[in-house]
C-alpha positions as CSV (number, residue, x, y, z in Angstrom):
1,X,-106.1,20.8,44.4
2,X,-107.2,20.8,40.9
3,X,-110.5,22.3,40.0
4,X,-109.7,21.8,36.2
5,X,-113.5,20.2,36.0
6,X,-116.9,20.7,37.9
7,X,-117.2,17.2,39.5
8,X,-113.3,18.2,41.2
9,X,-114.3,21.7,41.9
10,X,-117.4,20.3,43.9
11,X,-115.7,17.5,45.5
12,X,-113.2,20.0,47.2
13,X,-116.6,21.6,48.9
14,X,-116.8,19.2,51.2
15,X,-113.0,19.8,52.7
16,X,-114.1,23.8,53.4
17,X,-116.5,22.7,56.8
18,X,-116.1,20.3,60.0
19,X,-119.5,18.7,60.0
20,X,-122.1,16.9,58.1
21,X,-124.6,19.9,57.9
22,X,-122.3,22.3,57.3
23,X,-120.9,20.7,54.3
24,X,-124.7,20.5,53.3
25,X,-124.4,24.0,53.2
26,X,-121.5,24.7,51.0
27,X,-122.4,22.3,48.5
28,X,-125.8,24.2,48.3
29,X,-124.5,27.7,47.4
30,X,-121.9,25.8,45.4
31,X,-124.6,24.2,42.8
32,X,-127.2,26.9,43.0
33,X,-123.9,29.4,41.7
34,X,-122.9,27.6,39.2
35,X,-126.6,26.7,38.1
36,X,-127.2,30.2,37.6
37,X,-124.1,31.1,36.3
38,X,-125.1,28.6,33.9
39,X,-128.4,30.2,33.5
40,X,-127.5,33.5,33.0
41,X,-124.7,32.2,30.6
42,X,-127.7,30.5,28.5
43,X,-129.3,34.0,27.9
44,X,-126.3,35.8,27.3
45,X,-125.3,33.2,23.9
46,X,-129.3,32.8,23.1
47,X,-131.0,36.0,23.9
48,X,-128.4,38.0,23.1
49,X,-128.8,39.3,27.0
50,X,-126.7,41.7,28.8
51,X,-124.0,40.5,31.6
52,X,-126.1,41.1,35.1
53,X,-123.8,39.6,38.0
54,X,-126.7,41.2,40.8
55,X,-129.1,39.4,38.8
56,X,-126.8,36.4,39.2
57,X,-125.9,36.7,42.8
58,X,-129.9,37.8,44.0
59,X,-130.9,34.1,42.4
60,X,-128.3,32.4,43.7
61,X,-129.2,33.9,47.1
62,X,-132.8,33.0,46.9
63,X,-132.3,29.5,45.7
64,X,-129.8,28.5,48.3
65,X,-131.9,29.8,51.1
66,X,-134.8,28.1,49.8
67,X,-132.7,24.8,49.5
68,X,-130.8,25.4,52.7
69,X,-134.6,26.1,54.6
70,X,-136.1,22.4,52.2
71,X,-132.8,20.1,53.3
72,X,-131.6,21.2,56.5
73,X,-134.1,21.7,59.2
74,X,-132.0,22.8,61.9
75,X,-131.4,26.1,60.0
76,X,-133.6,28.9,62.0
77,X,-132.3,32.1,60.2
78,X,-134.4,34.8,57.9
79,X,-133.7,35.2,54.6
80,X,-133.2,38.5,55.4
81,X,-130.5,37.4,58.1
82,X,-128.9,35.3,55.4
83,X,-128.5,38.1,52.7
84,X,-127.1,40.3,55.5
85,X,-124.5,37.9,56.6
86,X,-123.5,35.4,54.2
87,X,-121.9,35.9,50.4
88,X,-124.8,33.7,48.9
């Protein structure tokens, strides 16, 4: 697979699950990554900021849960739950 650009990168998201919802899911913590990646990249070049990947990674959680809760309504798990099981 080539993941050479973003739009290949996220089109291979939808390959990783078995159902509708579930690649819902992926594609969620996929863009809310990379838009803070993106983020944090922007403060690095003009704020002269310092390289925080638990900054990155504590965003990315909380955005994807919040997203996650918003677009799929089946989901019935904490946020707690969902830092204390999943990688985002």
């Amino acid at each position: 697979m080539n993941h050479n650009t973003f739009l290949n990168h996220f089109d291979h998201f939808h390959y990783l699950s078995f159902n509708k919802e579930g690649n819902i899911l992926w594609k969620i913590m996929w863009v809310s990554s990379i838009w803070f990646i993106w983020k944090h990249i922007n403060k690095l070049v003009f704020n002269q900021a310092k390289v925080d990947a638990e900054e990155i990674l504590t965003l990315a959680q909380v955005q994807s849960w919040t997203w996650m809760k918003d677009k799929v309504k089946s989901i019935n798990f904490s946020y707690f739950d969902w830092i204390q099981c999943h990688i985002l």
